[in-house]
C-alpha distance (Angstrom), angle and dihedral (degrees) to the residues before:
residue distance angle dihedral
X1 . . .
X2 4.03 . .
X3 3.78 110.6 .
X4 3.87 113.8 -103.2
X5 4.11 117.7 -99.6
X6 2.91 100.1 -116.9
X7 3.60 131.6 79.6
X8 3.43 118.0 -68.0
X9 4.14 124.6 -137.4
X10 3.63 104.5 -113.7
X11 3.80 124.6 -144.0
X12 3.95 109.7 -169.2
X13 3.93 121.6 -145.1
X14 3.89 133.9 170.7
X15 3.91 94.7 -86.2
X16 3.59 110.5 2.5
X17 4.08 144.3 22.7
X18 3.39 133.5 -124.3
X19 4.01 111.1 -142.1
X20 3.76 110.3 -154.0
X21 4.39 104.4 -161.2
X22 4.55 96.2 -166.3
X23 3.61 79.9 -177.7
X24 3.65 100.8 54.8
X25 3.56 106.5 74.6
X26 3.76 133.7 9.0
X27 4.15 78.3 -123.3
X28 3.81 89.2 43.6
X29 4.10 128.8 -116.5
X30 3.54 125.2 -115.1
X31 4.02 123.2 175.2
X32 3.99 115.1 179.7
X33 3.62 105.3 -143.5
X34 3.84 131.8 -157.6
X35 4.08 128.7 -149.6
X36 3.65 88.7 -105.0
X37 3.45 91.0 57.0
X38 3.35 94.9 -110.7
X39 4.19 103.4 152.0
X40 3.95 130.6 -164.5
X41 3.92 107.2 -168.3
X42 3.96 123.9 -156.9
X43 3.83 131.6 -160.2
X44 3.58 134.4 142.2
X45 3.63 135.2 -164.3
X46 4.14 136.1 -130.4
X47 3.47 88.8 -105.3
X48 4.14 114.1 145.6
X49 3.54 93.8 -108.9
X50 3.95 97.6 39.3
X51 3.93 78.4 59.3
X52 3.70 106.2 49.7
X53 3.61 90.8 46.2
X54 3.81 93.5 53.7
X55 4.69 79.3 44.1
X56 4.39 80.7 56.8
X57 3.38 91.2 52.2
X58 3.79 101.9 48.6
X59 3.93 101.0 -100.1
X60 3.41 129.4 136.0
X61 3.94 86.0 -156.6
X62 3.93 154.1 21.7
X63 3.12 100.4 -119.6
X64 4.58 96.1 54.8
X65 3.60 90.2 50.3
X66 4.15 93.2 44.6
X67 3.23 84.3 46.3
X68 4.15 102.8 53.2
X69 3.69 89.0 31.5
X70 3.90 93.3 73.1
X71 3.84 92.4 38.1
X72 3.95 89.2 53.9
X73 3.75 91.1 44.6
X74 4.11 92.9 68.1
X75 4.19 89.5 30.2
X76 3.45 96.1 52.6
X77 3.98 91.9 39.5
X78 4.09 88.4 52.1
X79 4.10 95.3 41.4
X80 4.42 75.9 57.2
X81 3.44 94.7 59.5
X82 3.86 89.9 -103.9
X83 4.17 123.3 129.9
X84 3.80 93.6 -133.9
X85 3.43 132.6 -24.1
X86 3.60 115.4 -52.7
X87 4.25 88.1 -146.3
X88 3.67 93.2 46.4
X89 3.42 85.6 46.4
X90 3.60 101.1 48.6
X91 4.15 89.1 38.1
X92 3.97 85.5 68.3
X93 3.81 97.1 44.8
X94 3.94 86.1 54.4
X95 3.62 87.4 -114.8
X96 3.62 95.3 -65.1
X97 3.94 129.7 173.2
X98 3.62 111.3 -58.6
X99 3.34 98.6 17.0
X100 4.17 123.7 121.3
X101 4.00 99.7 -51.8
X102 3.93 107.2 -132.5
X103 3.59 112.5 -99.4
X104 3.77 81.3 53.9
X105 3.99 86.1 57.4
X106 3.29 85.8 50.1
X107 3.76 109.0 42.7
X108 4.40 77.4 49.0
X109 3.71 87.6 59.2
X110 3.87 93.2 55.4
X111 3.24 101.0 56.3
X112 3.80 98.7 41.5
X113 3.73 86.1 58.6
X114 3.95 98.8 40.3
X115 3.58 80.3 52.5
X116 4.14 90.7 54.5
X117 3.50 89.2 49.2
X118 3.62 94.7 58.7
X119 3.80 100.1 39.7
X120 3.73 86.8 51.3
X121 4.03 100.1 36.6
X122 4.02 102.6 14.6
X123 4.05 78.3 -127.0
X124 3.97 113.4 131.5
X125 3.44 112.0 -126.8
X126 4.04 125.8 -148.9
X127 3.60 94.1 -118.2
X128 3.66 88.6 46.9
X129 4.08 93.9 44.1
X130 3.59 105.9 100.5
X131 4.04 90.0 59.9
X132 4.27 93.5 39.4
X133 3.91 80.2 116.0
X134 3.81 94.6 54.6
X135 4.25 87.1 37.1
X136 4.07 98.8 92.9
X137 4.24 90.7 45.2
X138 4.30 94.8 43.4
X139 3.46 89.8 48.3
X140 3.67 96.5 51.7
X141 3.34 87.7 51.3
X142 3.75 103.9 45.2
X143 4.00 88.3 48.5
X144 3.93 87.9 52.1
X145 3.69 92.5 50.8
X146 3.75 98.5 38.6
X147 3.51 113.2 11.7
X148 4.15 88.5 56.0
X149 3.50 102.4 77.0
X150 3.75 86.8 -112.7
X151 3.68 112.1 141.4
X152 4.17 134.7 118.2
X153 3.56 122.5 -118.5
């Protein structure tokens, strides 16, 4: 999908951005996008499923849990000592050599939605677990940043 025209919402972190494009989709776009240009791009559609997994989670909607699901992906990643996600990463290298190996992808993806669960339901998660004592102070933090309305254009 080709980013929208007009300007996106930009969410700054260490070594890449996240562009957030409202206007996109009526479930929102997101791409995270590295200095080398390097892009990962993130939509989701009403589909039954796509909406009972955003209904786990605690969201009303699609397009709230698309939408905190990318920003946790590069949040969590940093708050692990990581530059970026590794499976964001790897998603916009096409998986290539070198790139996040997949248990890594998917050990990524259970925290990032352990972590939904509990900014959504204050309930800790088993994918989120091995952080619960870190869960109260991230998600202070990630609501602060994200939550806010605090973002350049």
């Amino acid at each position: 999908m080709e980013a929208a025209t007009t300007e996106p919402i930009v969410w700054p972190f260490s070594a890449c951005e996240v562009h957030e494009y409202p206007e996109q989709d009526v479930h929102g776009y997101l791409e995270t996008v590295w200095p080398d240009g390097e892009k990962c791009g993130a939509t989701r559609g009403a589909e039954m499923y796509n909406l009972d997994y955003a209904r786990h989670l605690g969201y009303t909607g699609v397009r709230d849990a698309l939408r905190e699901h990318e920003l946790a992906h590069t949040f969590i990643a940093e708050k692990l000592g990581y530059e970026y996600s590794p499976t964001l990463r790897a998603v916009a290298l096409k998986y290539a050599p070198g790139t996040a190996p997949y248990e890594l992808q998917l050990a990524e993806e259970a925290v990032v939605l352990g972590f939904q669960l509990y900014l959504q339901t204050g309930r800790i998660g088993l994918g989120f677990s091995p952080y619960a004592w870190r869960a109260e102070e991230w998600a202070a933090e990630f609501r602060a940043r994200f939550c806010a309305g605090e973002a350049s254009r």
